[in-house]
C-alpha positions in Angstrom: 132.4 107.8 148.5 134.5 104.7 148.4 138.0 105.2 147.0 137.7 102.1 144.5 134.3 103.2 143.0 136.3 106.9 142.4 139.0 104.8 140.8 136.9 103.0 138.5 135.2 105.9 137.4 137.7 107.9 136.4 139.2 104.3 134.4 135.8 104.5 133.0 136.1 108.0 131.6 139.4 107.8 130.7 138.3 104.2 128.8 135.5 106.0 127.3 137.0 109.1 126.4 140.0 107.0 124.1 136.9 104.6 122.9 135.2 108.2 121.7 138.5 109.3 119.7 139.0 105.7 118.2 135.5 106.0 117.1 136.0 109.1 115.0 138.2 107.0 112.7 136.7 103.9 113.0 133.9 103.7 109.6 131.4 101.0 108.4 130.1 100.3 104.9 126.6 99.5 103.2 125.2 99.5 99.8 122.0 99.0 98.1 120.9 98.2 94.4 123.1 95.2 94.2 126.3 97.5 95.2 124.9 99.9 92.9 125.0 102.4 95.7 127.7 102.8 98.5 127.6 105.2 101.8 130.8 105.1 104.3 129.4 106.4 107.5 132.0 107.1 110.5 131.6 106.3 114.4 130.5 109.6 114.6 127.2 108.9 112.6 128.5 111.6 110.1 128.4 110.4 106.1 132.0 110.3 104.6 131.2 109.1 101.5 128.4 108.1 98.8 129.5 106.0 95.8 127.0 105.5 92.6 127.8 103.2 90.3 127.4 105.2 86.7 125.2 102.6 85.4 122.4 102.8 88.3 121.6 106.1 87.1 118.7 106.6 84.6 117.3 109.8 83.9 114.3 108.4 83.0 113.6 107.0 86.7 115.5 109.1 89.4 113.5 108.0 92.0 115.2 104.3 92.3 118.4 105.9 92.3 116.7 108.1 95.2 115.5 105.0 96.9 119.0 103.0 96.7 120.9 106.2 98.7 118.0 106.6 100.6 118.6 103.2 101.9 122.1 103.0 101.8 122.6 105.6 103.9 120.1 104.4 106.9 121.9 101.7 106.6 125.4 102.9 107.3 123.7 105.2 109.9 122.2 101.9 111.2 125.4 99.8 111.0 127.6 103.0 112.4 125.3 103.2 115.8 125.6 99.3 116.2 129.7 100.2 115.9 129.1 102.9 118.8 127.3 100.4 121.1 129.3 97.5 120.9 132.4 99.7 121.3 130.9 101.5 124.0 129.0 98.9 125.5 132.1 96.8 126.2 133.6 99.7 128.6 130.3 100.1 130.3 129.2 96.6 130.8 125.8 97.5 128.9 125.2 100.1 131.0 122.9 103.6 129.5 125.6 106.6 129.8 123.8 110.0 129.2 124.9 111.1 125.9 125.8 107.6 124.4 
């Protein structure tokens, strides 16, 4: 194998491996119902946090408030996978890593 190409693989890795820790910390936000409902989701796709504002919940009609985290949280999922691909995508020139 050509030296280079070795070289720029392991930059790669090494570029990939610090982008991986940086995600961990890194976190986007959405909300639903107005704001009414708030999920923090990390670069990890993991949930940190849910917020519900007191006043979106009735106990007369849970299943709004259901549909607002429901949605909220696909979208933090949504918005934290975007995160993981431009991050990512930058080091690998758009290229499909196994495990990515």
């Amino acid at each position: 194998m050509n030296k280079n190409f070795m070289k720029q693989a392991q930059q790669m890795q090494a570029k990939l491996a610090q982008a991986q820790e940086e995600l961990e910390t890194m976190t986007v936000e959405a909300s639903s119902g107005g704001g009414a409902v708030k999920c923090v989701a990390t670069g990890k796709q993991t949930i940190e946090s849910i917020t519900i504002d007191p006043g979106a919940v009735d106990p007369e009609d849970v299943e709004i408030l259901q549909d607002m985290v429901l949605a909220a949280v696909n979208e933090a999922l949504a918005k934290s996978q975007e995160m993981v691909q431009e991050k990512i995508g930058a080091i690998t020139g758009g290229m499909k890593l196994p495990g990515m």
